[in-house]
C-alpha positions as CSV (number, residue, x, y, z in Angstrom):
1,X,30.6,31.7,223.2
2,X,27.4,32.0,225.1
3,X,25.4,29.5,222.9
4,X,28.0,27.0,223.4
5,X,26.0,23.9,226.0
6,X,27.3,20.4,227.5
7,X,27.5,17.4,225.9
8,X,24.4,16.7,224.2
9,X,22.5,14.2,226.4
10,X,20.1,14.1,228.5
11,X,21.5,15.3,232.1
12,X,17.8,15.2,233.6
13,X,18.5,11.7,233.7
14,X,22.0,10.7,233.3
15,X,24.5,12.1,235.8
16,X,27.5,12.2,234.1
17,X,28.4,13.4,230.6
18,X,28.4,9.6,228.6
19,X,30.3,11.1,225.9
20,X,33.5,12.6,227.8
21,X,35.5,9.4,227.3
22,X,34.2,8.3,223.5
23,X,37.2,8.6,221.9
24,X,39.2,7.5,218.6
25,X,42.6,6.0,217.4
26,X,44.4,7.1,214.2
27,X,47.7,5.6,213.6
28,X,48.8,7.2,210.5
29,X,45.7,9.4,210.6
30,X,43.0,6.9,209.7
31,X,40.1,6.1,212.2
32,X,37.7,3.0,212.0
33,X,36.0,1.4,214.4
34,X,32.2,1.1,217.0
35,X,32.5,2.6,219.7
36,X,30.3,1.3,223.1
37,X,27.1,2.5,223.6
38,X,26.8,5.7,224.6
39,X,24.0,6.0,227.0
40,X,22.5,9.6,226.6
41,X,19.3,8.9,227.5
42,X,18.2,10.7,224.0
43,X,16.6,9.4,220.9
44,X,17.4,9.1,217.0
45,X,14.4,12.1,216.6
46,X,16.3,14.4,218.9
47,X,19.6,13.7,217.5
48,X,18.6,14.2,214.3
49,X,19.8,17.4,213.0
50,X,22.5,17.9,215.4
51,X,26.4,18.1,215.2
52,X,29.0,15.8,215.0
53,X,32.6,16.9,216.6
54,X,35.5,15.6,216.0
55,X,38.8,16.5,218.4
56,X,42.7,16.4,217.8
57,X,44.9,14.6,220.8
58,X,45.1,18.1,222.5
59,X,40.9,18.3,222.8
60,X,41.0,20.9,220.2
61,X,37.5,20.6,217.7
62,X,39.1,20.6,214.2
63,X,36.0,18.9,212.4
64,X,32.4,19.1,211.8
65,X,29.6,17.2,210.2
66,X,25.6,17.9,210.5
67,X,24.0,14.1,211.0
68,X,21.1,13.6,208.5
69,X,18.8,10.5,208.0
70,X,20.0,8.0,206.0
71,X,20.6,4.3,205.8
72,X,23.9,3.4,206.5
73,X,25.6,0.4,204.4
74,X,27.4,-0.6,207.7
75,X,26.2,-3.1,209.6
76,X,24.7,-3.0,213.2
77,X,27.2,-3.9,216.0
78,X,26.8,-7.2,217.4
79,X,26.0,-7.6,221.7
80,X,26.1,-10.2,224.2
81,X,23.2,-11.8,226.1
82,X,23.7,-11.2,230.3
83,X,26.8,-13.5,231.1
84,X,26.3,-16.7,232.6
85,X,29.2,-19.0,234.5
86,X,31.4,-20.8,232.5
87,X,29.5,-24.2,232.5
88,X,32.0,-26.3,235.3
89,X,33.8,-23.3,236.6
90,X,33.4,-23.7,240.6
91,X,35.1,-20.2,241.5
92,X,34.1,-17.2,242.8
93,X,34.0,-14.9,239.7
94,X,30.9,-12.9,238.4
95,X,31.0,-11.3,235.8
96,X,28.5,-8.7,234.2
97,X,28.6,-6.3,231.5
98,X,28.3,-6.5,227.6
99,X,30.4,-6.6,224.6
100,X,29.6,-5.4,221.3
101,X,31.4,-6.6,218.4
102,X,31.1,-4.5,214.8
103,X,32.6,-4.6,211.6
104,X,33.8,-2.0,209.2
105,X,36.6,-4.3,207.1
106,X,35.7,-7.8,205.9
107,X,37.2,-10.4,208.3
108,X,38.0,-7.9,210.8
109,X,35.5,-7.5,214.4
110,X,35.8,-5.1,216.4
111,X,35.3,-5.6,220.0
112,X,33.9,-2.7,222.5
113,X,33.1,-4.0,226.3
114,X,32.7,-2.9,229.6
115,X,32.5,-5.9,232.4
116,X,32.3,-6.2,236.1
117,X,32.9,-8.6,238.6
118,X,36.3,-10.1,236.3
119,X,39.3,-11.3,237.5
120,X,41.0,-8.0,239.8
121,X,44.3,-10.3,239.2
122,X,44.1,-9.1,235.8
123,X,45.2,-6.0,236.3
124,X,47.8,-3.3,234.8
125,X,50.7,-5.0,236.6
126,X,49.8,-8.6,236.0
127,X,52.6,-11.3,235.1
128,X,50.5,-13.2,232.6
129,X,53.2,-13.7,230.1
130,X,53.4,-17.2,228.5
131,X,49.9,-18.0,230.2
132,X,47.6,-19.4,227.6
133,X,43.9,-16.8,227.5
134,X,45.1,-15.4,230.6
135,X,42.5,-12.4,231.2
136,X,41.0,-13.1,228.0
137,X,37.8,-12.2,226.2
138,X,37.5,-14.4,222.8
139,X,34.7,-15.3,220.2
140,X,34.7,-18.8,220.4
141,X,32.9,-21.2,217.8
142,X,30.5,-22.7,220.5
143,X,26.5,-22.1,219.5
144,X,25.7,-22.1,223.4
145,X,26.6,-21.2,227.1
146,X,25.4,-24.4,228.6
147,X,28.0,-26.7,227.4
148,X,31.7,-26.4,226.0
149,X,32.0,-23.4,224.1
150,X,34.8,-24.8,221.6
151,X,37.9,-22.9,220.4
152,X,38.7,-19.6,218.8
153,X,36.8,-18.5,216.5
154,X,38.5,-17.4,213.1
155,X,39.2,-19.0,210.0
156,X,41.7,-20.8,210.3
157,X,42.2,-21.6,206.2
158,X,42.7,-17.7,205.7
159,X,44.3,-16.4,208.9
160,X,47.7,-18.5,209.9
161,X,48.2,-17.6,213.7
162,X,44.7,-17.5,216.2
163,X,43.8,-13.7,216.6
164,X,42.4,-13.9,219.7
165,X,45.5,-14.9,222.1
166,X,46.7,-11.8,222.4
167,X,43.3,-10.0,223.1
168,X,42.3,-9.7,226.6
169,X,41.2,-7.1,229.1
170,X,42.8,-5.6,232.3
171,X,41.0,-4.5,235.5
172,X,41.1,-1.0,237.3
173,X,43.8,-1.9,239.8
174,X,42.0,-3.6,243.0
175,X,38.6,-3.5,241.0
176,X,36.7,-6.2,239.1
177,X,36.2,-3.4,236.5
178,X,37.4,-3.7,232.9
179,X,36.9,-1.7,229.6
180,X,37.8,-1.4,226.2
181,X,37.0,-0.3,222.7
182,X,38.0,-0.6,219.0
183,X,39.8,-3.3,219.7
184,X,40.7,-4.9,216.1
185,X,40.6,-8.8,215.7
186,X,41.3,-10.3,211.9
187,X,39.1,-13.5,212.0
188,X,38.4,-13.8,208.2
189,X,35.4,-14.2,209.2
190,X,31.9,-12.0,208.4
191,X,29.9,-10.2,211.1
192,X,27.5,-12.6,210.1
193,X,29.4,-15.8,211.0
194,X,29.7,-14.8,214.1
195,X,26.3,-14.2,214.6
196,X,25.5,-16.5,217.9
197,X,28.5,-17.5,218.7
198,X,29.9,-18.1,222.3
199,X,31.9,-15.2,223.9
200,X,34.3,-16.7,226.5
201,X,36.0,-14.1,229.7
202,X,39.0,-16.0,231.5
203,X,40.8,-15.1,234.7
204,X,44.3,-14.8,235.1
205,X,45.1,-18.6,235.0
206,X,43.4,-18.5,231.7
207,X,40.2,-20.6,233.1
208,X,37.2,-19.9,231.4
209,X,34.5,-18.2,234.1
210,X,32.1,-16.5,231.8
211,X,30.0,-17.2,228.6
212,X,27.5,-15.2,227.1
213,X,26.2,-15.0,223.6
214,X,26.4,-12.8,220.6
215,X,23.2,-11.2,219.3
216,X,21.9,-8.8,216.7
217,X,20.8,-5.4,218.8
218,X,17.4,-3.9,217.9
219,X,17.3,-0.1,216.1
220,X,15.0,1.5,218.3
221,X,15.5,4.5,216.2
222,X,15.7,5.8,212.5
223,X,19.2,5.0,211.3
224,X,21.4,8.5,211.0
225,X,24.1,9.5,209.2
226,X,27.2,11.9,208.8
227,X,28.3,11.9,205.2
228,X,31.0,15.1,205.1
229,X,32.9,16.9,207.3
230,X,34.0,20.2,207.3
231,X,37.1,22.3,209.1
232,X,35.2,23.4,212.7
233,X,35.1,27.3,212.4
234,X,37.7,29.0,213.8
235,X,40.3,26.1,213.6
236,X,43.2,26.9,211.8
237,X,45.7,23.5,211.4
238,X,46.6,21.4,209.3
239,X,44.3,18.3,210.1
240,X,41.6,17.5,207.4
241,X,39.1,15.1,208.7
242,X,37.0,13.1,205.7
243,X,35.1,9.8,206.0
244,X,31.6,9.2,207.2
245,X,30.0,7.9,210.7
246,X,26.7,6.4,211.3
247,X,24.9,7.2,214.1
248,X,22.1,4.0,215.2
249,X,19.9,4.3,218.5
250,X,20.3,1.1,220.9
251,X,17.8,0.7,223.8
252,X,14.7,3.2,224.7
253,X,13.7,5.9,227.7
254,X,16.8,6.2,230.2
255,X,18.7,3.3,228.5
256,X,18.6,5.1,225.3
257,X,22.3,5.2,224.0
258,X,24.1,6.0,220.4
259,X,26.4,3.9,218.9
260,X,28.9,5.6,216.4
261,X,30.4,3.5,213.3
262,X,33.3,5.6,212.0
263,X,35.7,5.8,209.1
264,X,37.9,8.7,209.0
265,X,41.0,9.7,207.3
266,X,42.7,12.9,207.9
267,X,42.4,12.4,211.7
268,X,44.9,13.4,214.0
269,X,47.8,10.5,214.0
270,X,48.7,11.6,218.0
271,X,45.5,9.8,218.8
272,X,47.2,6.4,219.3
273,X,46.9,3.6,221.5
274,X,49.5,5.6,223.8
275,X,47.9,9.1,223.2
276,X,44.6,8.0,224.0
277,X,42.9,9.0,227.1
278,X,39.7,9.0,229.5
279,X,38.5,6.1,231.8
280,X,37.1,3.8,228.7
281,X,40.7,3.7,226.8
282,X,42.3,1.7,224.1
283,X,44.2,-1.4,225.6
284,X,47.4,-0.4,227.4
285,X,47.0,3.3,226.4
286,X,47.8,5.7,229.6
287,X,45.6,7.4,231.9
288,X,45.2,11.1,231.0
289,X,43.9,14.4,231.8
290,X,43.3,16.5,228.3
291,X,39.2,16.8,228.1
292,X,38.0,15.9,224.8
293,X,41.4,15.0,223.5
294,X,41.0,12.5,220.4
295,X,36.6,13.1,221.2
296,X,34.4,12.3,218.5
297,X,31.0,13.5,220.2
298,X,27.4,14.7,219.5
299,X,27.5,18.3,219.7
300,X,23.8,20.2,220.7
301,X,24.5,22.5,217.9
302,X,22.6,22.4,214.5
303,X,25.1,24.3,212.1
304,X,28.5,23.5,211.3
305,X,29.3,27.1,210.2
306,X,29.1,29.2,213.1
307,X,31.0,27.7,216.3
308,X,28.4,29.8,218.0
309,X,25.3,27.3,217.2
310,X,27.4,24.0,216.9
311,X,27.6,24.2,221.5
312,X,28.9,21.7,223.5
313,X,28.4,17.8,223.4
């Protein structure tokens, strides 16, 4: 249609569309999780109003929702202070980057991150098996960077086996570079525990190189909301999305980013780990090509009942 724009952000300043690899995952057709930030460069006032799209596995739009102000019940995503060296570690790792850790299910975190500088041994075709924290990025109960950060963090009187050993991240093959998101740890724990604790990055030997700490981020914008969905004009399946997603402002000016907190059901159960795609991917989930495919984005549009007026992200 000739209404339809981009991705709704702000391409004066940001050079390539933030939202092309936000993305979902629905085994069995139910969606929860934060994603990263999505830097947009656009603010809660200006995003207020618009549309919220969501896409099958094949990029298709098969749901719509108008975002309204409201205060969500969810909580706001924990985020790491700027990473610091592992107090004692003498190599030549650097890493930068954040993590943000959420919650939508009591006990559970979920972990979003994009780092730099991490171990480039911990990549896709890394032999780490039976190596303790190899390539690991763990909550541990340490208060503070500057000395020993403790263990894992989780409760160990409700939860039998440590959640964290088999969460870790793996580097673009020859890069330093590594992302993730909705990444699901069962701590037993509240977002609130873990509230200033220690988040810990390991190489490939399963050192520690890293800490930073987790903080509360600011809303630097009214909170937003998406309460109902409806079918996206024009689709015709059988997908039926329902849930909610809150929509919080992080940062200000050309840092400004959007955060979504989802809950879906209905969503399309293609979109998982394996059927993911785009450069910022579930763990081990395959590279792919199919724009928008499992996309839940902020449209330009202001009306969910004419495709014509919902445009492009």
């Amino acid at each position: 249609a000739d209404t339809v724009g981009g991705h709704f952000y702000n391409s004066a300043i940001i050079a390539e569309d933030p939202w092309a690899t936000i993305a979902y995952n629905s085994p069995d057709g139910v969606a929860t999780g934060i994603t990263e930030s999505v830097v947009t460069g656009v603010t809660s006032s200006q995003v207020l109003g618009r549309t919220l799209v969501v896409h099958d596995s094949a990029g298709v739009r098969i749901a719509c929702g108008k975002i309204v102000q409201k205060m969500a019940s969810s909580q706001l995503p924990l985020e790491t202070s700027a990473f610091s060296t592992y107090p004692g570690y003498t190599g030549s790792l650097a890493v930068s980057g954040s993590v943000q850790v959420g919650e939508t299910v009591a006990g559970t975190q979920i972990l979003s991150f994009m780092l730099e500088g991490a171990d480039p041994q911990c990549n896709s075709t890394a032999d780490i098996a039976g190596v303790a924290n190899a390539c690991g990025i763990h909550v541990h109960a340490g208060l503070s960077c500057e000395e020993d950060a403790g263990g894992h963090y989780y409760d160990s009187a409700s939860v039998a086996e440590d959640p964290w050993k088999s969460v870790g991240y793996t580097t673009v093959d020859g890069t330093g570079t590594a992302s993730d998101q909705n990444v699901h740890v069962v701590t037993g724990w509240s977002l609130a525990d873990v509230d200033g604790r220690a988040m810990v990055v390991h190489d490939s030997t399963g050192a520690r190189v890293a800490c930073a700490l987790l903080q509360g981020t600011q809303i630097a914008g009214m909170p937003l909301f998406v309460e109902s969905f409806s079918k996206y004009p024009g689709y015709t399946g059988s997908l039926s999305i329902a849930g909610s997603v809150a929509v919080e402002q992080i940062g200000t000016g050309a840092e400004a980013s959007q955060v979504l907190d989802f809950s879906l059901t209905g969503a399309d159960p293609a979109c998982s780990v394996a059927d993911s795609s785009g450069a910022r991917r579930l763990r081990g989930a395959a590279s792919g090509s199919v724009p928008n495919a499992c996309g839940i984005h902020v449209h330009e549009g202001s009306n969910c009942s004419d495709a014509d007026t919902v445009g492009g992200h």
